[in-house]
Each structure stands twice: as structure tokens, then as C-alpha cells.
C-alpha positions in Angstrom: -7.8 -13.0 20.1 -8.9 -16.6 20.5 -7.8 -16.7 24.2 -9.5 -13.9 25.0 -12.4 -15.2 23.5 -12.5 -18.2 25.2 -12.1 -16.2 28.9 -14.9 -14.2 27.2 -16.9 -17.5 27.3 -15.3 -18.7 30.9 -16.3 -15.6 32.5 -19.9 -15.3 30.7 -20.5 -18.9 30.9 -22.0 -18.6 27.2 -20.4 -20.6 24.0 -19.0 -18.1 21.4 -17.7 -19.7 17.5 -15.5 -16.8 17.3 -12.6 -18.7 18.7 -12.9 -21.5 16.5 -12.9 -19.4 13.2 -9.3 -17.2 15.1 -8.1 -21.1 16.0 -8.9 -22.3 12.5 -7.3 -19.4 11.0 -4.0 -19.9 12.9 -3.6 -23.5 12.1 -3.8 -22.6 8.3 -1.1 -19.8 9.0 0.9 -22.9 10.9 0.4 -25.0 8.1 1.8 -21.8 5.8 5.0 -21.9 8.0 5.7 -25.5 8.7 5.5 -25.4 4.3 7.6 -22.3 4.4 10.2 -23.9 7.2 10.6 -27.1 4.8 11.3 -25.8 1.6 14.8 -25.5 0.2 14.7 -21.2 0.8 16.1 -21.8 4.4 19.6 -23.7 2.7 20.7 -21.2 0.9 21.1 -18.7 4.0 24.2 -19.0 7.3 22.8 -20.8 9.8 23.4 -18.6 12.2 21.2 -16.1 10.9 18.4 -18.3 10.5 18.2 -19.4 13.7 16.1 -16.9 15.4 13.3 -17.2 12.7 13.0 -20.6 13.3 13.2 -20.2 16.9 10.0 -17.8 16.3 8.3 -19.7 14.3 8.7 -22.7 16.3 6.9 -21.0 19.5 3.9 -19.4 17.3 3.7 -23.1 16.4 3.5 -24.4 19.9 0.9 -21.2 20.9 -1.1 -22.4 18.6 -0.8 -26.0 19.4 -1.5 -24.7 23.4 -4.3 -22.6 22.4 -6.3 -25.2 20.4 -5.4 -27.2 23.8 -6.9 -24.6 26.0 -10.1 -24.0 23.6 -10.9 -27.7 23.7 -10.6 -27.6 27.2 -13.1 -25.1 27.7 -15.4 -27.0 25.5 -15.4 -29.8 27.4 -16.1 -27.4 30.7 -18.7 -25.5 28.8 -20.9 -29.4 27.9 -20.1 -30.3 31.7 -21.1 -27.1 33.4 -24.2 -26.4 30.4 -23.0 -23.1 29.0 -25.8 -21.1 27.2 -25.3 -20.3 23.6 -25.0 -17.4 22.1 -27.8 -15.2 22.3 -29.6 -14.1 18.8 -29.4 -10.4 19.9 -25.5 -11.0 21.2 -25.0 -12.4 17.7 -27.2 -9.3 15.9 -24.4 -7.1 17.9 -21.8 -8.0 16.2 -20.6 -5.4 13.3 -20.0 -6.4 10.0 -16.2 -5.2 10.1 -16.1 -7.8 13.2 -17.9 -10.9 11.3 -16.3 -10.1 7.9 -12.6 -9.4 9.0 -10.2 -12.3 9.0 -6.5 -12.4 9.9 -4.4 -12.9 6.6 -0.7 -14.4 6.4 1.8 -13.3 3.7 5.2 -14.4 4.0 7.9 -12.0 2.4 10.7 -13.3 -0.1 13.6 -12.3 1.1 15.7 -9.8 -0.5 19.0 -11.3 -2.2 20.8 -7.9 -1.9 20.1 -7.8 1.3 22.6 -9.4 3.6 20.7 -9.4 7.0 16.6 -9.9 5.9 14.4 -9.6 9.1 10.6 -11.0 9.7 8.3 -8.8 11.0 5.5 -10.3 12.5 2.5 -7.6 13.2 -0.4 -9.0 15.9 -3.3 -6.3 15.7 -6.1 -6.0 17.7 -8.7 -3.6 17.0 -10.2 -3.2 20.6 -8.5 -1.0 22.7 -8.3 -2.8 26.2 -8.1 0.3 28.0 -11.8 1.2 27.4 -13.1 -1.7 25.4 -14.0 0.4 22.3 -12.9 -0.3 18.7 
């Protein structure tokens, strides 16, 4: 959401926050995983099986990482270039379901019983691209 956010701004040529509240949000779910990927839960399972995750979790580190790139980058276009900010009625636009929602991470214990526990990682987006509506 943060990316498309920022091409919002690019193509617009107006500032929008909303990327930095999605940017801030994924670096607190980073900092949830890098804690998650250090702790001794990891030891107790076969290597083998655990190597995927991390191999996962190691690229939504480095999108993140790339993304906060990209947004900074488009700051420093948007002070060069003179973007506009965000218009009072643009920002009066917004719904409340919009301003209010916030993406959460909950990380799953994994099942003892079960030999083979999977991650499921669910990215929703509430505008359909197809027609723009929510």
C-alpha cells in the first residue's frame, strides 16, 4: 500500500503522510520478526523445514528496507520539484474506516503436534484495482 501511495504522490505531484504511517507500521512488524527470528523457538525445529520461513521473512525484511528507500527518495524529489501538500478537502475525503484502519501482526505459535506447521502470510487490500472502489 505504501508504494502505491507514494506513485499516488509521483503521479499527482502532491505529498500524502499515508505512506509514512504503512512504512512505519512495517518496520514495527520487521522489528516483530527480526525478535521472532532470534529467539530460541527456531532451535528446536529440523533445519530443513525452517528454511523457507526464514527465506520469507528475510525478503519482507529487505521490501521493507527497499520501500523505506524508495519513499525517501521520493521525498527528496517531492522538496526539489515543490510538491503541493495535501489538500484540506483531499484530507476531509478520506473515510474514517481509511484513517482509523491500521495493519496488525500476530505471529502464530506453532503447534507441537503438528509435524509440518506452515506461516500464512495474508496482504489485504481493500480497493479493488479494477474499478478503484472499496
Amino acid at each position: 500500500m505504501a508504494l502505491k501511495q507514494l506513485s499516488s504522490s509521483i503521479k499527482s505531484m502532491k505529498r500524502k503522510s499515508s505512506p509514512d504511517t504503512h512504512i512505519a507500521n512495517a518496520k514495527a512488524a520487521v522489528k516483530s520478526l527480526n525478535s521472532l527470528l532470534q529467539s530460541s523457538l527456531w532451535k528446536e525445529n529440523d533445519l530443513l523445514l525452517v528454511i523457507p520461513a526464514v527465506t520469507v521473512a528475510s525478503l519482507l525484511i529487505d521490501i521493507v528496507d527497499c520501500t523505506e528507500e524508495i519513499a525517501d527518495s521520493v521525498n527528496v524529489l517531492a522538496s526539489i520539484i515543490h510538491f503541493d501538500n495535501l489538500d484540506d478537502d483531499e484530507k476531509d475525503e478520506k473515510s474514517p474506516k481509511e484513517v482509523s484502519q491500521s495493519p496488525t501482526c500476530q505471529c502464530a505459535e506453532p503447534d507441537p503436534k503438528i509435524e509440518n506447521s506452515h506461516v500464512v502470510i495474508i496482504v489485504e487490500d481493500s480497493m479493488c484495482d479494477k474499478c478503484n472502489k472499496v
